[in-house]
N, C-alpha and C positions, 0 to 999 in steps of 0.2 A: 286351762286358760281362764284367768279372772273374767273378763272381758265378756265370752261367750264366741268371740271371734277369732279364727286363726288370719296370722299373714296370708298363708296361703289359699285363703278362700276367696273364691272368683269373686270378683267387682260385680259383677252382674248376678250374682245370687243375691246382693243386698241392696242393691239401688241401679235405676235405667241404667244404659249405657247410651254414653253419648253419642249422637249420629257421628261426629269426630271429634279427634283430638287435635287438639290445637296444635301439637308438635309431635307425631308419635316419638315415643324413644326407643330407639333401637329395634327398630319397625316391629312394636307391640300391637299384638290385632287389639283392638278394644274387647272382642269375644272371648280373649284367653286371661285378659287382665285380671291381677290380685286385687287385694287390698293393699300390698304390699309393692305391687306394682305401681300403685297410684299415688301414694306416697313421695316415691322416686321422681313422680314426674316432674318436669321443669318445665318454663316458662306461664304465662298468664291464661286468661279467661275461661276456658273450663276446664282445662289442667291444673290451672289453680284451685277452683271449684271440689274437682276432684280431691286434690291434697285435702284441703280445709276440712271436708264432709269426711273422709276417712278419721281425722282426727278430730274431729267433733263426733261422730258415731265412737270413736275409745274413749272419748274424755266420758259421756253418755253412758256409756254399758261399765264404765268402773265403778264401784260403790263407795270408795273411795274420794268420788269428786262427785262436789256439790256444780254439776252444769246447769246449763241456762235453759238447754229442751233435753228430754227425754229422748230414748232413740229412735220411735218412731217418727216422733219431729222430725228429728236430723234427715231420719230417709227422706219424707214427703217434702221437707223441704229442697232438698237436693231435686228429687224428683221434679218437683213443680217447675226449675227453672231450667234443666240441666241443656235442654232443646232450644230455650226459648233467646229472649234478646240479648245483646250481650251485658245492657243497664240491668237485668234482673240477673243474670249471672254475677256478674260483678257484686252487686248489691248485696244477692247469698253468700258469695264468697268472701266479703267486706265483715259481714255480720259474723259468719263461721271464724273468721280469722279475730277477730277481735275476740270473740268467747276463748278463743282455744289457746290465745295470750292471758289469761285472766289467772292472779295467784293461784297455785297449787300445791296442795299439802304433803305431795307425794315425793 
């Protein structure tokens, strides 16, 4: 794996896990969640979070793409906000979502 990361590696081996999810899907405990689980997930606030930070930690760990933070950025940023208000959730996920639209040579 280029990356360093498999889909199938637990969510919480790489970044907190949220107290909850915004929507679970398909009644996913947060403790058993992928990367690839998170991905999948749908609707806003830290579901979104989730998706964005998944995909800003691959666009980060490719060598291939010049990103905006490195991956431990990506965690600690995730990390910093994943608990906290929903303006700093959003705000992360705003920022993650804009980098992870940004041309790609791949």
């Amino acid at each position: 794996d280029w990356t360093g990361y498999d889909p199938t590696d637990s969510f919480g081996s790489v970044f907190d896990l949220p107290s909850q999810l915004e929507r679970p899907e398909h009644n996913v405990d947060p403790a058993g969640l992928t990367l690839e689980d998170a991905l999948r997930l749908r609707g806003g606030g830290v579901n979104a979070l989730m998706r964005h930070a998944v995909a800003a930690l691959l666009n980060a760990a490719n060598p291939d793409v010049s990103y905006d933070f490195g991956e431990s950025d990506v965690i600690f940023r995730f990390n910093s906000v994943v608990n906290g208000s929903d303006e700093a959730i959003e705000g992360q996920k705003d920022q993650f979502a804009d980098f992870n639209a940004q041309g790609c040579p791949l």
